[in-house]
N, CA and C atoms as a LAMMPS dump frame, in Angstrom:
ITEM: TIMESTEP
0
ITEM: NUMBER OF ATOMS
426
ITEM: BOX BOUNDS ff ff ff
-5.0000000000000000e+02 5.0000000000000000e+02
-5.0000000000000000e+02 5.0000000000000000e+02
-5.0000000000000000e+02 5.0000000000000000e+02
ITEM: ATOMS id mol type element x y z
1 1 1 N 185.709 -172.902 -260.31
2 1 2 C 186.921 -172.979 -259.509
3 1 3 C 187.665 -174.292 -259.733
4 2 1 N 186.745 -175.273 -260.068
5 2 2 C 187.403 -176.621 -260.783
6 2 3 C 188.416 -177.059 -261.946
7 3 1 N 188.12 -175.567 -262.589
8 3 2 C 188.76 -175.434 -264.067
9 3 3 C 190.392 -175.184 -263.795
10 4 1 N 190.911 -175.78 -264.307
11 4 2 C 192.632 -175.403 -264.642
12 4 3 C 193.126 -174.404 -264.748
13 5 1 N 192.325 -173.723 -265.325
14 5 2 C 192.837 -171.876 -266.106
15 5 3 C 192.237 -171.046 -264.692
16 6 1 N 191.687 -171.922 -263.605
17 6 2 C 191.196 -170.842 -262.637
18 6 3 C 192.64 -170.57 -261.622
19 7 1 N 192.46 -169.564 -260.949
20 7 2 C 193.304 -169.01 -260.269
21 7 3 C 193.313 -168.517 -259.282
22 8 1 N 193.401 -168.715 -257.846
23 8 2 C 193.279 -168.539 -256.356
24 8 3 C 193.33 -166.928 -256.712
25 9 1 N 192.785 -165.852 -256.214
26 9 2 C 192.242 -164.845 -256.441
27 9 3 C 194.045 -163.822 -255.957
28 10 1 N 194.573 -165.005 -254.949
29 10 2 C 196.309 -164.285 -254.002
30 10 3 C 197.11 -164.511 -254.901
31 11 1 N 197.151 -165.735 -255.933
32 11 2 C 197.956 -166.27 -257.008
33 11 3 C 197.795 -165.489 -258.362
34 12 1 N 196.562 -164.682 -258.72
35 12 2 C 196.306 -163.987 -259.875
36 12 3 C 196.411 -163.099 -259.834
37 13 1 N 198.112 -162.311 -259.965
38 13 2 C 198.433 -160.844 -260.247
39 13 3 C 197.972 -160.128 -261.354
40 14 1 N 197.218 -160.969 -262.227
41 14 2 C 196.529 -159.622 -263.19
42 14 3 C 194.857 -159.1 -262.377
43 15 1 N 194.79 -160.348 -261.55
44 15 2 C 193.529 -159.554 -261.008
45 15 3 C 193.804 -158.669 -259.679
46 16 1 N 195.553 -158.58 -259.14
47 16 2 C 195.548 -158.518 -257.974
48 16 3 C 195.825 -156.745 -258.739
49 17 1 N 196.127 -156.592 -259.693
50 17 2 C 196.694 -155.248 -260.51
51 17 3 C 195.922 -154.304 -260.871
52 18 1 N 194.373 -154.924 -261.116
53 18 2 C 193.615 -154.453 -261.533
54 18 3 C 193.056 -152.669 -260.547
55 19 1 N 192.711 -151.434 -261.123
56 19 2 C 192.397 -150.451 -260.477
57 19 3 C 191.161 -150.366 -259.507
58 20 1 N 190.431 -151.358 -259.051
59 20 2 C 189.791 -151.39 -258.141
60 20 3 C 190.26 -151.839 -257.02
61 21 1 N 191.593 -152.543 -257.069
62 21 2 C 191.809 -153.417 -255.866
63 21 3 C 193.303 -152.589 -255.337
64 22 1 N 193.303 -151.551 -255.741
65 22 2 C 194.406 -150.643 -255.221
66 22 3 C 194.609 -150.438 -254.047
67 23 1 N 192.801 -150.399 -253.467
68 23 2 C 192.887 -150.14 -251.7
69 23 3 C 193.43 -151.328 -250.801
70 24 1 N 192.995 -152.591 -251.903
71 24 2 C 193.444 -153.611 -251.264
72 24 3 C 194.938 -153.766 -251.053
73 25 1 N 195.601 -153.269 -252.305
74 25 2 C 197.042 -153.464 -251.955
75 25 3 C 197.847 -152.308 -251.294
76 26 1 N 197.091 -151.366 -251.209
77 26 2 C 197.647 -150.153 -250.162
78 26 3 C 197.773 -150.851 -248.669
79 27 1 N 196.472 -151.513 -248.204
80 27 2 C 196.495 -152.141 -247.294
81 27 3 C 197.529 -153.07 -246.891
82 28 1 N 197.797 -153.97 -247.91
83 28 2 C 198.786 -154.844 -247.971
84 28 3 C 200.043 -154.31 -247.296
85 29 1 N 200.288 -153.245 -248.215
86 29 2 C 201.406 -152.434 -247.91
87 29 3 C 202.025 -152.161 -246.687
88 30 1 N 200.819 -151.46 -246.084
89 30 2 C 200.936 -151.463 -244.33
90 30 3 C 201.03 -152.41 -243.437
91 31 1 N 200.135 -153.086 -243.962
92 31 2 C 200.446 -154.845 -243.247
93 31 3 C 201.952 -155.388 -242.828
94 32 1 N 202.285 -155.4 -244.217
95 32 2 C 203.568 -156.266 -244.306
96 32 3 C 204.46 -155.67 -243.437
97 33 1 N 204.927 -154.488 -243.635
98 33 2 C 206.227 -154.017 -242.963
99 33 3 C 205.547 -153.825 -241.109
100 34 1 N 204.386 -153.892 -241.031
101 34 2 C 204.022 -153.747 -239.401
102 34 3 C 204.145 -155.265 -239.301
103 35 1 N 203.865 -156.516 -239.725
104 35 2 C 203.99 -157.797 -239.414
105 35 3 C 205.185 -158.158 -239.328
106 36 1 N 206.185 -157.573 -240.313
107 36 2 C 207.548 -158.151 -239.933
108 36 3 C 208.1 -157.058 -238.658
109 37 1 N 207.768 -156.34 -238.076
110 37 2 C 208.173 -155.787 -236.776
111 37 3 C 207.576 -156.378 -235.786
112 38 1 N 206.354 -156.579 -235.716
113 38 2 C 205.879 -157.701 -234.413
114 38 3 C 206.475 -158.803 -234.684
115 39 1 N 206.973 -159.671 -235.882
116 39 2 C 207.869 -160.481 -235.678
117 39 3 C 209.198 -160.767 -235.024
118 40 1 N 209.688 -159.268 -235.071
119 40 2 C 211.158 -158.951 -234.144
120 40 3 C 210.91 -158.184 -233.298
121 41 1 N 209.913 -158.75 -232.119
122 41 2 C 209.332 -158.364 -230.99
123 41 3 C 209.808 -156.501 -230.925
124 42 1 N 209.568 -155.734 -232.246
125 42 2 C 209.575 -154.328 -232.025
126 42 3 C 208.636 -153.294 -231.756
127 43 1 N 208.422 -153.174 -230.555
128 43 2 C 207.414 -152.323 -229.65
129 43 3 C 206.983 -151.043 -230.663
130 44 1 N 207.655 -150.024 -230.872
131 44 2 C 207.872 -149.021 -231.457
132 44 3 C 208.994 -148.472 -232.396
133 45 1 N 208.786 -147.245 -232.942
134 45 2 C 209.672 -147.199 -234.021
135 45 3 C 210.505 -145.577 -234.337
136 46 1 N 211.552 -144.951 -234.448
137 46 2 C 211.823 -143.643 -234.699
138 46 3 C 212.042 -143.997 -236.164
139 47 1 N 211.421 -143.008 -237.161
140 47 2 C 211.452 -143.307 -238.251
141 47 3 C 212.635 -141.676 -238.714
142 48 1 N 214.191 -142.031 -238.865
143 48 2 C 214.329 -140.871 -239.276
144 48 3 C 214.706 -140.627 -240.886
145 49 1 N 214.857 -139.297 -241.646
146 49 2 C 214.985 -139.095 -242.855
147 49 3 C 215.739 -137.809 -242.899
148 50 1 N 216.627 -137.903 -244.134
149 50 2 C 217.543 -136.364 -243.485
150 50 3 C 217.87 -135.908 -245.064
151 51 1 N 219.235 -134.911 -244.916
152 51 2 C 219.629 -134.832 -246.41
153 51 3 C 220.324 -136.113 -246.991
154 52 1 N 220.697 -136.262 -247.959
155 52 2 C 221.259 -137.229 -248.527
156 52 3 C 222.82 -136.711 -248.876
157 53 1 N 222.927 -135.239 -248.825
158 53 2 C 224.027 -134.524 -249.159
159 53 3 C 225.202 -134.48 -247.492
160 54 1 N 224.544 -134.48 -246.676
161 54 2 C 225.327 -134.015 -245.6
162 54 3 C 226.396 -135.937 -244.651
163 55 1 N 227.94 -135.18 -245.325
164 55 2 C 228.401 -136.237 -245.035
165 55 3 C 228.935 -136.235 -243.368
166 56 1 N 230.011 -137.065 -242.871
167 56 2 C 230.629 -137.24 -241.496
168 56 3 C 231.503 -136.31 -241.408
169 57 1 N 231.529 -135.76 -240.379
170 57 2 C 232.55 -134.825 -239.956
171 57 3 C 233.864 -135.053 -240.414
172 58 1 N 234.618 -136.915 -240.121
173 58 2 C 235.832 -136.822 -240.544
174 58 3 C 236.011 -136.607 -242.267
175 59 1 N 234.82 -137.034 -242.682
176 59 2 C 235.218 -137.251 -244.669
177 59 3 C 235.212 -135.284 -245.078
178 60 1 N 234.269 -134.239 -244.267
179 60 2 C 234.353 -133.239 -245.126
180 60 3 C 235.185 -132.343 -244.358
181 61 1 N 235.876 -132.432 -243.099
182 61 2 C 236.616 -131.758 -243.008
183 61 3 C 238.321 -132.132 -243.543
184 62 1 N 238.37 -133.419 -244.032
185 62 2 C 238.949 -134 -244.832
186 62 3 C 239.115 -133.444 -246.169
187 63 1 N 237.898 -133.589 -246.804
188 63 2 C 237.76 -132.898 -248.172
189 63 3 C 238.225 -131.426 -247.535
190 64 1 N 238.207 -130.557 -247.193
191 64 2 C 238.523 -129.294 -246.593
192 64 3 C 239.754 -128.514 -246.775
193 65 1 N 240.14 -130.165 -245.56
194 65 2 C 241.789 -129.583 -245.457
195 65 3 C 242.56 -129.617 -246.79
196 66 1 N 242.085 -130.783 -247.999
197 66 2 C 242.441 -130.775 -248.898
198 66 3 C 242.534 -129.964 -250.168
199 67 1 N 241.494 -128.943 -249.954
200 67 2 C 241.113 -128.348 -250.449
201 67 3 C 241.601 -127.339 -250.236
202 68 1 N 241.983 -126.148 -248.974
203 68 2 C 242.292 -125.567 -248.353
204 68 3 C 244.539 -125.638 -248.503
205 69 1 N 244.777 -126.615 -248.963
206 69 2 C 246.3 -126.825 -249.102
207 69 3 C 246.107 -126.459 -250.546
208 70 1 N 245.592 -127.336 -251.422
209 70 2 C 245.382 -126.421 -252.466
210 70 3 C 245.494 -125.291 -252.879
211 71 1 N 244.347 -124.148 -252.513
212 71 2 C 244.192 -122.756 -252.802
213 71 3 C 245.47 -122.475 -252.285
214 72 1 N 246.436 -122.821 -251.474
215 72 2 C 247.73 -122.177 -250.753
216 72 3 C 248.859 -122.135 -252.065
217 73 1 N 248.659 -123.687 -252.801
218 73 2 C 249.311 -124.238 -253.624
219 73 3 C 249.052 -123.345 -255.002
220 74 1 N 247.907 -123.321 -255.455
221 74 2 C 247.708 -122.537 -256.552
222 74 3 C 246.357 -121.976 -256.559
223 75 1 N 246.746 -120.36 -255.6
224 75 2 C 245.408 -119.908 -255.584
225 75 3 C 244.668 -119.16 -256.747
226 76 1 N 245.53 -119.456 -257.78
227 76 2 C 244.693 -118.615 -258.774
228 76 3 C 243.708 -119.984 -259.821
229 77 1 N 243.929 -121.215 -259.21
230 77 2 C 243.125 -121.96 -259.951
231 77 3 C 241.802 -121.628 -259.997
232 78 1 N 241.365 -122.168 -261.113
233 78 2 C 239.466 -121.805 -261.651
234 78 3 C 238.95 -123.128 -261.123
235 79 1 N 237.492 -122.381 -260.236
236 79 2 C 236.84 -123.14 -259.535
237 79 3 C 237.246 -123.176 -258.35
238 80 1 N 238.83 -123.154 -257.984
239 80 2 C 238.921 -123.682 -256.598
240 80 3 C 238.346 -122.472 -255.296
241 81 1 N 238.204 -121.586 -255.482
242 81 2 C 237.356 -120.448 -254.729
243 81 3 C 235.463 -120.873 -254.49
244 82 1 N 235.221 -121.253 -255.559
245 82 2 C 233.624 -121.805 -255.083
246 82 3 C 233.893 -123.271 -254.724
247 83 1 N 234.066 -123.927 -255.042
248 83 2 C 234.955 -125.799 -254.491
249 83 3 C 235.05 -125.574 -252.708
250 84 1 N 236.014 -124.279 -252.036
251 84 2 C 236.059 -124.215 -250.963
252 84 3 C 234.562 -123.905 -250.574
253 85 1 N 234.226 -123.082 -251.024
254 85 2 C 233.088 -122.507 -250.639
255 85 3 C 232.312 -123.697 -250.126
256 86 1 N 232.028 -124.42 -250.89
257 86 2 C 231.014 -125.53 -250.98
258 86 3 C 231.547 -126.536 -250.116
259 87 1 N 233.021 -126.926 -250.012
260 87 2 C 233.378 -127.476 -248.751
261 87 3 C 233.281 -126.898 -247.463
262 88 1 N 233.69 -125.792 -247.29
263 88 2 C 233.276 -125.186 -245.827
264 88 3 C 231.673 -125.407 -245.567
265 89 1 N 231.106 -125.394 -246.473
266 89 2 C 229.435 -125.609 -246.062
267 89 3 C 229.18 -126.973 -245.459
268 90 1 N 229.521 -127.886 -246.355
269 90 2 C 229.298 -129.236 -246.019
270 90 3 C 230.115 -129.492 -244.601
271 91 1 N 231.452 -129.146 -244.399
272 91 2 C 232.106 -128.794 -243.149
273 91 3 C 231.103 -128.322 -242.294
274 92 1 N 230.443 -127.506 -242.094
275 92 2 C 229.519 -126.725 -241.247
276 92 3 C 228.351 -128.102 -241.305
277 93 1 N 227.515 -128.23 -242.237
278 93 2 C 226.39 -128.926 -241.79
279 93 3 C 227.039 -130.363 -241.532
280 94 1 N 228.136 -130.985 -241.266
281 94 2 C 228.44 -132.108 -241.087
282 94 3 C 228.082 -132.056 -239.665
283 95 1 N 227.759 -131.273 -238.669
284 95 2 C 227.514 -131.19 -237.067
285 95 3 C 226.506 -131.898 -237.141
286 96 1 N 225.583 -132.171 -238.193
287 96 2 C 224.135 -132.712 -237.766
288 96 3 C 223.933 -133.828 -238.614
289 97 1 N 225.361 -134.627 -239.15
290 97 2 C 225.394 -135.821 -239.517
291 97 3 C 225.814 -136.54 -238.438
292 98 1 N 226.643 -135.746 -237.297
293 98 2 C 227.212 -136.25 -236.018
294 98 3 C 226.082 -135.945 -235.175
295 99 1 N 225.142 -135.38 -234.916
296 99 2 C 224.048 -135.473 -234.062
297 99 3 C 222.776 -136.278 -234.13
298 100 1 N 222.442 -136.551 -235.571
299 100 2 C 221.921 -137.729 -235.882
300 100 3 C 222.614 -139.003 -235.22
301 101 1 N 223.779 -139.091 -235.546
302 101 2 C 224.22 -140.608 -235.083
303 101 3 C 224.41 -140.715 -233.801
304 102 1 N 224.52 -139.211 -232.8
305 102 2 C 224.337 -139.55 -231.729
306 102 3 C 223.317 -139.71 -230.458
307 103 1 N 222.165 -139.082 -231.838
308 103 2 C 220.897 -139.046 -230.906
309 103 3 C 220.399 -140.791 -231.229
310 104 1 N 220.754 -141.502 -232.649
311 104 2 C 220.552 -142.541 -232.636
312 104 3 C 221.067 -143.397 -231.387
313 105 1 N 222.204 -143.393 -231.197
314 105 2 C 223.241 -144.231 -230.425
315 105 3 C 222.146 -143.812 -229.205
316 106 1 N 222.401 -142.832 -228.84
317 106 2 C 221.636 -142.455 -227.503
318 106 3 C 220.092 -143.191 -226.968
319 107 1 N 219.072 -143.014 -228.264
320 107 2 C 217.762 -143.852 -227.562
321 107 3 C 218.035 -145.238 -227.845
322 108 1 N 219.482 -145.66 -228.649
323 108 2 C 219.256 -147.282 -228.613
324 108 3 C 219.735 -148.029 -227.684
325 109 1 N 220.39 -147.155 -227.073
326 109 2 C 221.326 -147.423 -225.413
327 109 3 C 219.817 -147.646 -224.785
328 110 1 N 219.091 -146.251 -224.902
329 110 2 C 218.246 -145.973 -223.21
330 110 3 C 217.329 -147.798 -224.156
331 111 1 N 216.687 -147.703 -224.862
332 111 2 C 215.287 -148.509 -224.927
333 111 3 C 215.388 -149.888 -225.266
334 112 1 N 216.89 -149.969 -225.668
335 112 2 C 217.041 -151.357 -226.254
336 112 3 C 217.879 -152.21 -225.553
337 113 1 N 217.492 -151.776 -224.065
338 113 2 C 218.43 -152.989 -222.82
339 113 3 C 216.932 -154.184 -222.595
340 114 1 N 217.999 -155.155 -222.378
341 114 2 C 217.015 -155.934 -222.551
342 114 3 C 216.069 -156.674 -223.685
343 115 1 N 216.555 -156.482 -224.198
344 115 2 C 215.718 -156.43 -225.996
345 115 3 C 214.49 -156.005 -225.698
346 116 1 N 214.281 -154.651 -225.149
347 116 2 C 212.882 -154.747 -225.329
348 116 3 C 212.44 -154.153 -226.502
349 117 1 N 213.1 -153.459 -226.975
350 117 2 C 213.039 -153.59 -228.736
351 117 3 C 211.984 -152.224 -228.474
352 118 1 N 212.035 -150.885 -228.034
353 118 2 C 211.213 -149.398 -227.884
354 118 3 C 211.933 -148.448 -228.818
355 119 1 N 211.396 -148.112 -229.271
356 119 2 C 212.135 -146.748 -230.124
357 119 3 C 212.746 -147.375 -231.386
358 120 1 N 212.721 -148.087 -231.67
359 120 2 C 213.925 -148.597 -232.793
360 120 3 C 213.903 -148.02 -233.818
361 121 1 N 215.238 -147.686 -234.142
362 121 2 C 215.35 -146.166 -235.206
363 121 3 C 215.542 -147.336 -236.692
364 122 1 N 214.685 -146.891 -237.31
365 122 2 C 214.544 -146.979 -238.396
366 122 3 C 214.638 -145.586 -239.962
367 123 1 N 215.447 -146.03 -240.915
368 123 2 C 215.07 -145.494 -241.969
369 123 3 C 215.356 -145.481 -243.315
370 124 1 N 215.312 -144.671 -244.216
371 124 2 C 215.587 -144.755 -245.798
372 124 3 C 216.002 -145.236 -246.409
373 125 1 N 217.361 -145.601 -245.676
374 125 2 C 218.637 -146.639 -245.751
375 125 3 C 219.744 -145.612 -247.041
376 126 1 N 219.272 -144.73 -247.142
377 126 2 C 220.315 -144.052 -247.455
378 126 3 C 221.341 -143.23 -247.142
379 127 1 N 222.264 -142.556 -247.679
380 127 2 C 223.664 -141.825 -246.911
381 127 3 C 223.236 -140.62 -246.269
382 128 1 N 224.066 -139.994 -245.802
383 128 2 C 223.297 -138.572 -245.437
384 128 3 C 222.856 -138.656 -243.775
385 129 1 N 221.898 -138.115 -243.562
386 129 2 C 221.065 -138.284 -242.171
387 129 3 C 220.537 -139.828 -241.823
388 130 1 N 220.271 -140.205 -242.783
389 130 2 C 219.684 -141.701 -242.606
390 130 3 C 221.075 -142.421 -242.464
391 131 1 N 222.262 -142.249 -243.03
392 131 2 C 223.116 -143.43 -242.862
393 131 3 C 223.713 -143.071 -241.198
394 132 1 N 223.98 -141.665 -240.961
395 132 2 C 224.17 -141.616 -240.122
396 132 3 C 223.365 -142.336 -238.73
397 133 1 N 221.88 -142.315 -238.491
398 133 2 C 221.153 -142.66 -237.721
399 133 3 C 221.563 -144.412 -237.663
400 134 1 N 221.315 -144.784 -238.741
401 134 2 C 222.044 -146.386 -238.964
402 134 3 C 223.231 -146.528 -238.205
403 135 1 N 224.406 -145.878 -237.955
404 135 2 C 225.648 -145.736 -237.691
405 135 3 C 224.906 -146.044 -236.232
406 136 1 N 224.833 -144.404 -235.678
407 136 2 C 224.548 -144.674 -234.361
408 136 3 C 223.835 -145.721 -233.267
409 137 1 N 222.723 -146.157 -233.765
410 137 2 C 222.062 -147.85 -233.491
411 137 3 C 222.757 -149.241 -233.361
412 138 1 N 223.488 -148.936 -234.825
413 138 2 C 224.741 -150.199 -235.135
414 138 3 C 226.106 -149.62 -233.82
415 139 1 N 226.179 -149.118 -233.674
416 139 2 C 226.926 -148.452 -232.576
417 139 3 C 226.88 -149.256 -231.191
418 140 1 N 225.57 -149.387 -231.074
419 140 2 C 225.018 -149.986 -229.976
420 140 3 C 224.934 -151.4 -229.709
421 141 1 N 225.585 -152.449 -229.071
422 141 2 C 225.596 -153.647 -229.02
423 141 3 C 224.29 -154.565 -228.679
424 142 1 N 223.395 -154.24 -228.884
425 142 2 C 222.339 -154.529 -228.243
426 142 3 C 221.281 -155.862 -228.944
């Protein structure tokens, strides 16, 4: 351990890489992200995850209407018959990009007076259901 070429066992990523010590860094894994939440005194956690496809009510009924003036404009264009199609859908499931953000908004009101920091919605960090849930939290002044 005296030798120069030795290496604190936390400092030596070829030994920390190695396939026996996998459990060790699985462990790690869990560690870390639960230590930095007891650091921001966070009691508990809603972890949500959704589509990545389903946007906000105002952007696809947007895309919609746009779409929808179109076919008026030139309904014999190619493509624009499945294009609607596929907008009215996203139109339709956009209800539960708005219910995500409002069930977010909703438990960050009830749990997060006070900082007591209960429920805290966490997730993916991507668009979709997850950005929405983000929305609704950030919503919340808390």
């Amino acid at each position: 351990m005296a030798s120069p070429s030795y290496r604190i066992a936390f400092e030596d990523g070829d030994f920390l890489q190695e396939d026996e010590l996998r459990p060790v860094r699985l462990q790690l894994e869990l560690l870390k992200p639960e230590r930095a939440l007891l650091r921001h005194h966070i009691k508990s956690t809603i972890v949500v995850f959704g589509s990545a496809r389903v946007q906000s009510h105002t952007i696809t009924h947007k895309d919609l209407a746009e779409l929808e003036k179109r076919a008026k404009a030139e309904p014999n264009s190619e493509g624009l018959p499945e294009a609607l199609h596929k907008a009215k859908k996203r139109a339709y499931y956009s209800r539960y990009y708005e219910e995500a953000r409002k069930l977010a908004r909703m438990v960050s009101e009830r749990f997060q007076e006070d900082h007591r920091r209960h429920y805290v919605i966490i997730t993916g960090g991507g668009p979709g259901i997850m950005e929405a849930a983000n929305r609704g939290a950030h919503d919340v002044e808390a």
